[in-house]
C-alpha positions in Angstrom: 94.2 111.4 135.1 96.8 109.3 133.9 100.3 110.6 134.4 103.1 109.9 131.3 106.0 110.4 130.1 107.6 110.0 126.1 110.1 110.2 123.8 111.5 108.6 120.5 114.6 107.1 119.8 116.6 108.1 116.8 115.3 105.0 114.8 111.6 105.9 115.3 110.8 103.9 118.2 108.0 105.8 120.3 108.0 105.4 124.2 105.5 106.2 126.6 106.7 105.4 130.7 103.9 105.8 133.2 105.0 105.4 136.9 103.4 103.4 139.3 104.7 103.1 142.8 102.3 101.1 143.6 103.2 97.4 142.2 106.2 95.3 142.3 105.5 94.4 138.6 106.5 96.2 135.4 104.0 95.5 132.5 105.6 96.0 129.3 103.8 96.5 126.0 105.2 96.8 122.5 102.2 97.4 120.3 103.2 97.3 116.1 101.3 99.2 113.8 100.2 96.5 111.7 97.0 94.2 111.0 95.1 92.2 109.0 93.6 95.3 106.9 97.6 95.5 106.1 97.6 92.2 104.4 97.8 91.7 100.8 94.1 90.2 99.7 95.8 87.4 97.9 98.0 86.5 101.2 95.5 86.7 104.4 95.9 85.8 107.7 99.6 86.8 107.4 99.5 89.1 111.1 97.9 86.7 112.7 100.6 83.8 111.9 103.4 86.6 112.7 101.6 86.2 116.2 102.6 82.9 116.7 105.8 83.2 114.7 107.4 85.6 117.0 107.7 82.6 119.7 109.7 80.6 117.3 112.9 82.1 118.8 115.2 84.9 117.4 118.4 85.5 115.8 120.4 85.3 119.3 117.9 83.6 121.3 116.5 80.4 120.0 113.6 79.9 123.5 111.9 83.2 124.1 109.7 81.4 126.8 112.2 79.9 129.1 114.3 83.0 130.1 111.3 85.2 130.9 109.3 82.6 133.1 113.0 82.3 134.6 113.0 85.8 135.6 109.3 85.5 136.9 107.8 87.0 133.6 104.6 86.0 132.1 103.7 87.2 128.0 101.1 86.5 125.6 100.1 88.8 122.5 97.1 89.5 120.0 96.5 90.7 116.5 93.0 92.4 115.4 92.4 93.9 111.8 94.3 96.9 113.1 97.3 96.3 115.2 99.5 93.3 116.2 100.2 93.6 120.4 102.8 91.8 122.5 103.1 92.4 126.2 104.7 91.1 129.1 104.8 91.6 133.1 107.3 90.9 135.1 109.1 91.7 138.6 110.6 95.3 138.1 114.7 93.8 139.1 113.8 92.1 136.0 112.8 94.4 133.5 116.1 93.9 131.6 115.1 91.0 130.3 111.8 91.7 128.5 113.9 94.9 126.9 116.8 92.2 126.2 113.8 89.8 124.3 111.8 91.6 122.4 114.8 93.9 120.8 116.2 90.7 119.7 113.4 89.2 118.6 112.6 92.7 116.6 115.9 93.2 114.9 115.5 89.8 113.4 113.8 86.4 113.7 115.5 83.3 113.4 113.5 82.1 110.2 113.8 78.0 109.3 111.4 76.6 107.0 110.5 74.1 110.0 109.4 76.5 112.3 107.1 78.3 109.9 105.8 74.8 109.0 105.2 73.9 112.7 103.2 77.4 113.3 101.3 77.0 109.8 99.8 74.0 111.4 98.6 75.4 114.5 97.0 78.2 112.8 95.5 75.8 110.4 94.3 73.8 113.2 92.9 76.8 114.9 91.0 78.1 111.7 89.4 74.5 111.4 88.7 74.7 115.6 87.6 78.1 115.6 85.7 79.2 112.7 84.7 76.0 110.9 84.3 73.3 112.8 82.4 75.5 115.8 78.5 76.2 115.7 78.7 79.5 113.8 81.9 79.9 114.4 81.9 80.9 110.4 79.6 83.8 110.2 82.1 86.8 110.9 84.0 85.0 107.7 80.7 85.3 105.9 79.6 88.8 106.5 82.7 90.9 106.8 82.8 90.3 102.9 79.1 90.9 102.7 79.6 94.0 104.3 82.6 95.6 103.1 83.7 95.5 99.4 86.5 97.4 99.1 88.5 98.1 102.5 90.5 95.0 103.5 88.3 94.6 106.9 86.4 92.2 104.4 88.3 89.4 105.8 88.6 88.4 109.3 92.4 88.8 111.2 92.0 84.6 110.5 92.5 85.1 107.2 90.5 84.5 104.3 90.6 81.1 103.5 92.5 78.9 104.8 94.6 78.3 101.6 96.2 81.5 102.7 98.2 80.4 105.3 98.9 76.6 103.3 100.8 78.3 100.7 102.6 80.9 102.7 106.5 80.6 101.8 109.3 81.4 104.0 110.3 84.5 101.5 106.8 85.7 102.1 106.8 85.5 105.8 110.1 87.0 105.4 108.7 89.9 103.1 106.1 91.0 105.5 108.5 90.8 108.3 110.9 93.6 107.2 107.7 95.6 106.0 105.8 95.7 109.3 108.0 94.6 112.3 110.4 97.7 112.9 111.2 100.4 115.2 109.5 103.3 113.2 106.3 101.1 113.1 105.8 100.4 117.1 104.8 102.2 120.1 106.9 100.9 123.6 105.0 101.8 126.4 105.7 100.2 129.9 104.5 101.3 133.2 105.2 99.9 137.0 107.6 101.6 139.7 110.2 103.1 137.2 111.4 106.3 135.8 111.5 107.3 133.0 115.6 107.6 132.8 116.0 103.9 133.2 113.8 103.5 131.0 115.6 106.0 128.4 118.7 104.2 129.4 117.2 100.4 128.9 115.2 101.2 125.3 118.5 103.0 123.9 120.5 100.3 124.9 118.4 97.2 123.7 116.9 99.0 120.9 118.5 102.2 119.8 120.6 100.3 117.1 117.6 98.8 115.4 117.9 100.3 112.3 114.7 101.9 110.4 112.9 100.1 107.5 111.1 101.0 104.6 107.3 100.4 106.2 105.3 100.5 103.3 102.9 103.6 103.4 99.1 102.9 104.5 97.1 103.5 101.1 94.0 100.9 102.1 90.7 101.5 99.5 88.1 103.0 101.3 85.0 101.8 101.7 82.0 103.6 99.7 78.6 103.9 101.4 76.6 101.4 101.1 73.3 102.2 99.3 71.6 98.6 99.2 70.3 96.5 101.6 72.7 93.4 101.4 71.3 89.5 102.6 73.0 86.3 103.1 71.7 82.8 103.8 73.5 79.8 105.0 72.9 76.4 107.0 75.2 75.0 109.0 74.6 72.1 111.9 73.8 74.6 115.0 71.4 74.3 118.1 68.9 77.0 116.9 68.1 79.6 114.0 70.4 82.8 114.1 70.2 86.4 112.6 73.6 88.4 112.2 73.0 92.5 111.3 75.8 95.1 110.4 75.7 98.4 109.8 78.6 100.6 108.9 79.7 102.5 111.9 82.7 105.9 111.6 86.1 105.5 112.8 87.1 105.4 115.9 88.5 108.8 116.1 85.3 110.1 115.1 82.9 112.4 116.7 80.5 110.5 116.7 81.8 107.4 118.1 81.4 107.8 121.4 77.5 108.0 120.7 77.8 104.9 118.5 79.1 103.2 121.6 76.7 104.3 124.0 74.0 103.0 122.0 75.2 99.7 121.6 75.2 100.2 125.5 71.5 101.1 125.4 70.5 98.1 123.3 72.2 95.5 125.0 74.3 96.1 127.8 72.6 94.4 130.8 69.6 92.8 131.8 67.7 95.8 131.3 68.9 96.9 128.2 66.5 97.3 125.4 66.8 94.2 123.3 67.1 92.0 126.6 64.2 93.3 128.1 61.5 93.7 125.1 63.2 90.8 123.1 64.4 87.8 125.5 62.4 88.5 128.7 59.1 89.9 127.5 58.8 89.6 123.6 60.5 86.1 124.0 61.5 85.9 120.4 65.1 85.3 121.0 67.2 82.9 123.7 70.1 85.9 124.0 71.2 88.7 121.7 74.2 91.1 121.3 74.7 94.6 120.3 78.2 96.0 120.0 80.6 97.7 118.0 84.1 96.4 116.2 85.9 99.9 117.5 87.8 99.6 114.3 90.7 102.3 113.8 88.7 103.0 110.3 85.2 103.0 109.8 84.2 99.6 111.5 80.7 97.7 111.9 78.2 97.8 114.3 76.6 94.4 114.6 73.7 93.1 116.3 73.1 89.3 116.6 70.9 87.0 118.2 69.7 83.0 118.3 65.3 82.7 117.7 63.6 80.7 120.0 62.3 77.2 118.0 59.2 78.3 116.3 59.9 81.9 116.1 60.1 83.4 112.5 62.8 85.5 110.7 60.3 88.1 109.9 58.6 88.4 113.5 62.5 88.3 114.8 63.9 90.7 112.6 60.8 93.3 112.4 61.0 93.5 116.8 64.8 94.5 116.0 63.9 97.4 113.5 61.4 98.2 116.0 63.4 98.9 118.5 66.4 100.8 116.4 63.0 102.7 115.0 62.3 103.9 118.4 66.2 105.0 118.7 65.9 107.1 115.3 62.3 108.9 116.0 62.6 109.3 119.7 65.3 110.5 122.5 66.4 108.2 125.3 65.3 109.7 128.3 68.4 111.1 130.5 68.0 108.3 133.2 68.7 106.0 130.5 71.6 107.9 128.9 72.9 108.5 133.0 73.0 104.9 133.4 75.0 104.1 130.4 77.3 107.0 130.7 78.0 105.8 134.2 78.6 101.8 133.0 81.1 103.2 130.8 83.2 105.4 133.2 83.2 102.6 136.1 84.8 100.4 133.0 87.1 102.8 132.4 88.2 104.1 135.8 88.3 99.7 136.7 90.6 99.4 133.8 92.9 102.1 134.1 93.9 100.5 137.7 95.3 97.5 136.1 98.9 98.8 134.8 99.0 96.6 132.1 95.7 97.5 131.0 96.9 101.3 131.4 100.1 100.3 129.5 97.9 98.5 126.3 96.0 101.9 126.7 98.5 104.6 126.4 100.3 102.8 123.7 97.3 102.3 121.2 96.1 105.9 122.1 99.5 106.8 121.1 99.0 105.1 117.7 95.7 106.9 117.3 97.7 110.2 117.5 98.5 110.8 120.8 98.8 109.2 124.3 96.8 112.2 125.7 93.6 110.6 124.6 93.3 108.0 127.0 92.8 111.3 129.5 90.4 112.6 127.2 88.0 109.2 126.7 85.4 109.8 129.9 84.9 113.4 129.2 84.0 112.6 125.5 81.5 109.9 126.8 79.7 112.2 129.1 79.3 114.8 126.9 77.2 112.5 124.6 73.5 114.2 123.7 69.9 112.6 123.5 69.8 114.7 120.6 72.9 113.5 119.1 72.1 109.7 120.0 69.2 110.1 118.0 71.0 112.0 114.9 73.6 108.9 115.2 70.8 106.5 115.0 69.5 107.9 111.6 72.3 107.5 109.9 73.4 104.0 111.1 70.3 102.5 111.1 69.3 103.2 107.7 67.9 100.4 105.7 70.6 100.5 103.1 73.2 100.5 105.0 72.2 97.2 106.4 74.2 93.4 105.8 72.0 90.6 107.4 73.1 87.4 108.1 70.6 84.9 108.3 72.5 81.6 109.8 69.9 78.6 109.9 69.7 75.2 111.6 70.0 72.4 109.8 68.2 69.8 112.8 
């Protein structure tokens, strides 16, 4: 059970303090509602650049770096389709200071047309490093569109294309800025040896005259359901043949989510797993293959993906996959099988909840979701998971039609 404490500054800031008596470190974790699936489809890859653009320096504090590593602080941040997360951990006679930095840099950035130049390169460099010049590094930009025709998870938090991020202006950058980056869009959640009146005392001070801004309200297309099976084939110059499936998966709030999960667990989560076992190790049709889920905040993708063995076909690779999802949708997993999985799970969890910035990341996205309580809530829901239910959840994810394959093939 993880102990917190909350409360919301007049501007709309929500802040969560968990106490922990147990470190000399405060981790602190300022999570903004925004993400790629906020982007305008015409401007992509705009979350991800604010990334990098929010250690360009602020409106009162041109180096963000210096100070903190000065006051024994370390930082670093990440943006998914969903959210945009910064977070910092530093000695708790400190703390001041990460309050003192990321206020300043949330009231306003100090926006030049040279710095957004110099971060428009890097993440143009890093979309050429990442996702085209890497062996495959291209196919989640080539099926999210495949799959999804309406909801903007059709592009990846990269962007795009790359175009995107060429022609951003500095009145764009601005724009989205002001829309997204404000007190009544983020979650504050910090947690080390503290209480939660300095804390009251710290987030009022640094960030109670923040004023509110007009966040745009969420109206995203939703995505219909898929009713046709849905193939793509490309080449590109990599080691061995490769097979990419999705399947549109529920939300993450979901019922059923925690059984979508758990079979992903089943498939492929260790050397004994399913598709290791029958697939690699016995079957030898493939050198290594994957089965997880996206955990998307709306309905996200369950993917499975694997690299043939030289000499093995699509069709003999493809038909021992359905195979195995088959024997998911006609048959129930024996409870040893569901045990282990359960268990796998709830040593993750219990693991991760003793690192307080991981608690910290935790509370303030469950927080987003609706309410920081679910992060107590998350073990119980996995344990209470069926054989029946795993199998009702396989029907309906595994269907044919609601399939986008991927078929990524060597060129050598």
């Amino acid at each position: 059970m993880i102990i917190f404490e909350k409360f919301e500054l007049s501007n709309g800031l929500k802040v969560i303090v968990n106490t922990d008596k147990t470190t000399p470190l405060v981790a602190f974790n300022l999570l903004y509602n925004v993400g790629s699936r906020d982007e305008n489809h015409e401007k992509t890859g705009f979350a991800h650049l604010f990334e990098h653009l929010m250690f360009e320096g602020s409106t009162n504090i041109p180096d963000y770096d210096t100070p903190l590593q000065n006051a024994g602080g370390e930082n670093n941040a990440f943006t998914n389709t969903n959210i945009t997360n910064y977070y910092i951990t530093i000695p708790k006679e400190n703390l001041e200071t990460a309050f003192w930095l990321e206020s300043d840099r949330m009231n306003e950035l100090a926006f030049s047309q040279e710095k957004l130049d110099i971060q428009k390169n890097v993440v143009i460099e890093e979309f050429k490093q990442r996702y085209l010049n890497q062996p495959y590094g291209d196919w989640y930009l080539k099926i999210r569109p495949l799959a999804y025709k309406k909801h903007p998870y059709q592009w990846a938090t990269i962007g795009k294309d790359i175009s995107h991020i060429e022609n951003a202006t500095l009145q764009d950058v601005k724009d989205f800025f002001y829309a997204h980056y404000a007190p009544n869009n983020a979650v504050l959640s910090v947690s080390g040896n503290i209480t939660i009146e300095e804390i009251k005392t710290l987030a009022e001070k640094w960030f109670g005259d923040i004023p509110k801004r007009n966040v745009p309200v969420r109206n995203l297309e939703t995505e219909p359901r898929q009713e046709e099976e849905r193939t793509l084939t490309t080449e590109g110059n990599v080691p061995l043949n490769a097979i990419f499936k999705a399947y549109h998966m529920c939300n993450r709030l979901h019922p059923h989510y925690y059984a979508t999960d758990l079979i992903s667990d089943i498939l492929s989560n260790g050397k004994s797993s399913r598709l290791v076992q029958r697939l690699v190790k016995e079957k030898k049709l493939f050198s290594d293959i994957n089965a997880y889920i996206t955990g998307d905040t709306d309905e996200g993708l369950f993917i499975i993906s694997g690299n043939l063995i030289n000499g093995v076909s699509y069709t003999d690779a493809e038909q021992a996959i359905v195979e195995e999802l088959e024997e998911l949708m006609h048959n129930e997993v024996s409870t040893d099988e569901l045990d282990k999985v359960i268990n796998k799970v709830e040593a993750t969890l219990v693991y991760s909840e003793i690192n307080s910035l991981n608690r910290a990341m935790s509370l303030a996205f469950f927080e987003l979701l609706g309410n920081a309580s679910l992060i107590n809530e998350e073990a119980g829901k996995y344990r209470n998971v069926t054989a029946s239910e795993i199998k009702t959840v396989a029907q309906e994810l595994f269907r044919k039609t609601n399939c986008s394959t991927l078929y990524y093939k060597s060129k050598n």
